[in-house]
N, CA, C and O atoms as a GROMACS GRO file, in nm:
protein
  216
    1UNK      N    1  -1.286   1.272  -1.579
    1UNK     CA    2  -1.375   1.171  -1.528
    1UNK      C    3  -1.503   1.237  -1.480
    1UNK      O    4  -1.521   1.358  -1.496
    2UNK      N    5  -1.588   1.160  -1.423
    2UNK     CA    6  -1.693   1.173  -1.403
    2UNK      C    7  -1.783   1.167  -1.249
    2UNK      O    8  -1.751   1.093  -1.156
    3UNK      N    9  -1.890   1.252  -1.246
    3UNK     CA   10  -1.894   1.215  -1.078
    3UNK      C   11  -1.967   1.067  -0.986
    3UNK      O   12  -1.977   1.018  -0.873
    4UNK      N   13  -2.013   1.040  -1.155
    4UNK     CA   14  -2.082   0.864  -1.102
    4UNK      C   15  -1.937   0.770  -1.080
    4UNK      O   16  -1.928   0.686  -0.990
    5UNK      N   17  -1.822   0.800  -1.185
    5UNK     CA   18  -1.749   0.731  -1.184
    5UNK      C   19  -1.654   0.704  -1.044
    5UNK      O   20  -1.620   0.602  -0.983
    6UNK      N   21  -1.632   0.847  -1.027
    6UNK     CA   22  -1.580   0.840  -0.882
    6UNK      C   23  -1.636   0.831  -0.788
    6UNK      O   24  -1.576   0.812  -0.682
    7UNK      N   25  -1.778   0.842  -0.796
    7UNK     CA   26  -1.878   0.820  -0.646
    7UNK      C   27  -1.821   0.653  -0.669
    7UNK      O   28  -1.757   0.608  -0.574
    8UNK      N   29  -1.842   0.562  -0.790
    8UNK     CA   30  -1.822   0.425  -0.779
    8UNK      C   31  -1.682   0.410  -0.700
    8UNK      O   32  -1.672   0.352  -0.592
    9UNK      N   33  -1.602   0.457  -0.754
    9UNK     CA   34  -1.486   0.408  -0.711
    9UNK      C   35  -1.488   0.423  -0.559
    9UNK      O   36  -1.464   0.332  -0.480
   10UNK      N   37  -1.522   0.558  -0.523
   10UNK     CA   38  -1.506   0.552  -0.381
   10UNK      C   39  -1.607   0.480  -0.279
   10UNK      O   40  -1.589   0.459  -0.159
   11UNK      N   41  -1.741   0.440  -0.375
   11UNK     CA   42  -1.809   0.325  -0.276
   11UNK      C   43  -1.784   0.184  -0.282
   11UNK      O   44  -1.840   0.094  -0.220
   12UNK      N   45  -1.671   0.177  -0.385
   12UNK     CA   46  -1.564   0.059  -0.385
   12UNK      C   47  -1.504   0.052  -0.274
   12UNK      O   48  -1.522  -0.038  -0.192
   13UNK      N   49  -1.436   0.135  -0.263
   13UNK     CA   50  -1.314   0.099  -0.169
   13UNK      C   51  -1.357   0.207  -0.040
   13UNK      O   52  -1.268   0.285  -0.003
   14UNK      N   53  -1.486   0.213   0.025
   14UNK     CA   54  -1.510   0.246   0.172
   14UNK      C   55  -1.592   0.188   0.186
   14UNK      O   56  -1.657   0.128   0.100
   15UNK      N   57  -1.608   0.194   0.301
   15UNK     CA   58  -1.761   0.139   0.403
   15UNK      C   59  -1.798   0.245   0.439
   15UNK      O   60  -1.728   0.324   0.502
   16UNK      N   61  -1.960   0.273   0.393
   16UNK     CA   62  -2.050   0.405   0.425
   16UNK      C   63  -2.107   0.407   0.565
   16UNK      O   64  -2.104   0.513   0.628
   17UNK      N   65  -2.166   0.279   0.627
   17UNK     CA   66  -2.187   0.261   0.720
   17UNK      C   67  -2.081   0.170   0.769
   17UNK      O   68  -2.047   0.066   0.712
   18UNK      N   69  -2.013   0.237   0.925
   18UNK     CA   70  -1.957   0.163   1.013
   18UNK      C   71  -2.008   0.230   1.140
   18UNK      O   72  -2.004   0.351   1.162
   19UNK      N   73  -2.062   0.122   1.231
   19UNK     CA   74  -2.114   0.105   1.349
   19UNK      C   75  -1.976   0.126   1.469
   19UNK      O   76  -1.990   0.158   1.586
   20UNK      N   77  -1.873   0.102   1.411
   20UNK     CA   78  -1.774   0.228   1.504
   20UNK      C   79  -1.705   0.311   1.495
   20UNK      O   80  -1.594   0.336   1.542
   21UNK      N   81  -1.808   0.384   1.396
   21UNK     CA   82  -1.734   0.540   1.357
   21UNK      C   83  -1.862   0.595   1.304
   21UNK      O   84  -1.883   0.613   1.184
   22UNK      N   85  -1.946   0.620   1.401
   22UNK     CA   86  -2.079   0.680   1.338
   22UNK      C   87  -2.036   0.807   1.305
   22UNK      O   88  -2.091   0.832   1.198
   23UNK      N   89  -1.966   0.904   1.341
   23UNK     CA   90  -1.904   1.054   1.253
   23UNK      C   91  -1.876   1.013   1.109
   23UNK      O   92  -1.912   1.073   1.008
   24UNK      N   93  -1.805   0.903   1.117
   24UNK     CA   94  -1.712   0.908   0.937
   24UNK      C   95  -1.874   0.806   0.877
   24UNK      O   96  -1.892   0.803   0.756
   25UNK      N   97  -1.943   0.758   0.938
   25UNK     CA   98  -2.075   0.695   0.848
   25UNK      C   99  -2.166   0.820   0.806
   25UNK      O  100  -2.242   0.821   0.709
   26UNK      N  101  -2.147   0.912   0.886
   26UNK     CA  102  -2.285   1.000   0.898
   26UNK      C  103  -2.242   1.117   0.755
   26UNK      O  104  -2.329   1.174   0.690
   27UNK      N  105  -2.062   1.134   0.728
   27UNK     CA  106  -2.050   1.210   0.645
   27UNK      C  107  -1.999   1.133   0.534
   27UNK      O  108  -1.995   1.178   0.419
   28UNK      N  109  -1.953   0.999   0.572
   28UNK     CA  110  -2.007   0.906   0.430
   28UNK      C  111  -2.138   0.916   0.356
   28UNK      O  112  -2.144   0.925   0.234
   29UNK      N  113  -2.258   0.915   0.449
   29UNK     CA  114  -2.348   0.866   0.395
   29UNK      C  115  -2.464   1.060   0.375
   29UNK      O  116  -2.573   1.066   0.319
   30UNK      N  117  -2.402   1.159   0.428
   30UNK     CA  118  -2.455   1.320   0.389
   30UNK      C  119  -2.389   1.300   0.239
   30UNK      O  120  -2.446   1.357   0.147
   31UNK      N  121  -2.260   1.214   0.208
   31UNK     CA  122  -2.144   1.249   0.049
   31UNK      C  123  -2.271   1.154  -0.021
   31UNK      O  124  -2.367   1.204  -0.080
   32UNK      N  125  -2.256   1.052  -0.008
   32UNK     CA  126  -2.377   0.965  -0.142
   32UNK      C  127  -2.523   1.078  -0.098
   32UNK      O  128  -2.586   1.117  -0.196
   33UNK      N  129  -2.558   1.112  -0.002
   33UNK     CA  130  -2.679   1.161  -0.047
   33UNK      C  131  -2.673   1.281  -0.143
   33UNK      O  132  -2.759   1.312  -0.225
   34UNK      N  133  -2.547   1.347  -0.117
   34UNK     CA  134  -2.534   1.438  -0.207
   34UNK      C  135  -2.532   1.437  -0.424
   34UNK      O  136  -2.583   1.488  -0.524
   35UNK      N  137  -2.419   1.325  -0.369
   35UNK     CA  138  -2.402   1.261  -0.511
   35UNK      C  139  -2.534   1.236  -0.586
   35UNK      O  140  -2.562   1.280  -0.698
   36UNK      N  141  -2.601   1.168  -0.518
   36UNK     CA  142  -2.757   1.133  -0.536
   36UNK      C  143  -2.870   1.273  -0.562
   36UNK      O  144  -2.981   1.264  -0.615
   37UNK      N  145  -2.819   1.371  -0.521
   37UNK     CA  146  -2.903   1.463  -0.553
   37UNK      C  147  -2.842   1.506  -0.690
   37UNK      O  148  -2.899   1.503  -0.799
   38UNK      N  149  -2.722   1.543  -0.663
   38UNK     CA  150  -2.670   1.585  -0.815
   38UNK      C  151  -2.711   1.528  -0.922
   38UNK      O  152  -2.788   1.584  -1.001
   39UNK      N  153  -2.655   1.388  -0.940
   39UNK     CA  154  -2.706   1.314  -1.042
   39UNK      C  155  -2.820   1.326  -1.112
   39UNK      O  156  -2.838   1.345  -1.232
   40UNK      N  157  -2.949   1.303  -0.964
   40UNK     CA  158  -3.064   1.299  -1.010
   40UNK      C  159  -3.110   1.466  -1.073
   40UNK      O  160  -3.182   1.464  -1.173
   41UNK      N  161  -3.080   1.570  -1.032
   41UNK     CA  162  -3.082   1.708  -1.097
   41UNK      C  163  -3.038   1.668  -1.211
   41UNK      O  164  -3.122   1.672  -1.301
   42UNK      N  165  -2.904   1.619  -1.246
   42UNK     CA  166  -2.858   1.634  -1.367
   42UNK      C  167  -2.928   1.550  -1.494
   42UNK      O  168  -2.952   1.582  -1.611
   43UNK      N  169  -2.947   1.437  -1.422
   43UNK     CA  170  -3.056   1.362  -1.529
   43UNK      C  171  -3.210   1.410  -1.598
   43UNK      O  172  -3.258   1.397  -1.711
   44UNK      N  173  -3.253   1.463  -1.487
   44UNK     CA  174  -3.343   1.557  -1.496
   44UNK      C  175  -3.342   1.660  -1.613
   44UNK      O  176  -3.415   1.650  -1.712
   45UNK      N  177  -3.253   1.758  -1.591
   45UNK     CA  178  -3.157   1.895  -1.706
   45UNK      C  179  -3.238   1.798  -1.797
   45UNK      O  180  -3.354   1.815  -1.837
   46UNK      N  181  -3.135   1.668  -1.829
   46UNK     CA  182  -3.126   1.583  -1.943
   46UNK      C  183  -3.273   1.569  -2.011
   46UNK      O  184  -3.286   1.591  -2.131
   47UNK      N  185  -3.362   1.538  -1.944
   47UNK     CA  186  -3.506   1.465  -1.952
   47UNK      C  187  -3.532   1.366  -1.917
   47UNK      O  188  -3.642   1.314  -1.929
   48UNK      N  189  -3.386   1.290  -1.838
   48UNK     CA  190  -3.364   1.122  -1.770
   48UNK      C  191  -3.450   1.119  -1.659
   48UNK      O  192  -3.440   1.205  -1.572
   49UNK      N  193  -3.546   1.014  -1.652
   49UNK     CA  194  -3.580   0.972  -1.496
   49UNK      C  195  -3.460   0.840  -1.442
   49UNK      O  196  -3.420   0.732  -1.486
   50UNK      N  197  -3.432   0.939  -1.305
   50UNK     CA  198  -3.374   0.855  -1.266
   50UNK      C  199  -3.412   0.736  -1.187
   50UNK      O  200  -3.525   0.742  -1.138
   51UNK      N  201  -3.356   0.648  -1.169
   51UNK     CA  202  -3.421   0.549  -1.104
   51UNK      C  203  -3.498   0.547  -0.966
   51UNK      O  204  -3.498   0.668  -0.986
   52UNK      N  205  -3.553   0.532  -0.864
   52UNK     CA  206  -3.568   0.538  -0.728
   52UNK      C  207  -3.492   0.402  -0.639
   52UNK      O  208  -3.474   0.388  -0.518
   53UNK      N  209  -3.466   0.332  -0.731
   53UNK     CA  210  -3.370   0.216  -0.624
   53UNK      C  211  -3.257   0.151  -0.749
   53UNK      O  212  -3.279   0.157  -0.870
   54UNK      N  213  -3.163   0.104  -0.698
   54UNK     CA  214  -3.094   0.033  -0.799
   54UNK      C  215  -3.017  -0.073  -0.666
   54UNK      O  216  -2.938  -0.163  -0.697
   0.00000   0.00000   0.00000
């Protein structure tokens, strides 16, 4: 599999932001920024622009 595929799945089934658990939001939301960098590097490699919002 793939790392878009599983970033989906897992922003399926969590909540990135929760207002009573700002620790588990803050390293929810450091994991998508990460994902988000990768991707966008990797599209890049490719010659892909990636989007800026979806």
């Amino acid at each position: 599999e793939d790392l878009s595929h599983d970033f989906h799945v897992f922003y399926t089934h969590n909540t990135i932001l929760d207002p009573e658990n700002p620790k588990l939001s803050n390293a929810r939301l450091n994991l998508s920024l990460g994902v988000q960098i990768v991707i966008k590097k990797g599209l890049g490699i490719l010659g892909v622009k990636a989007p800026d919002r979806m």
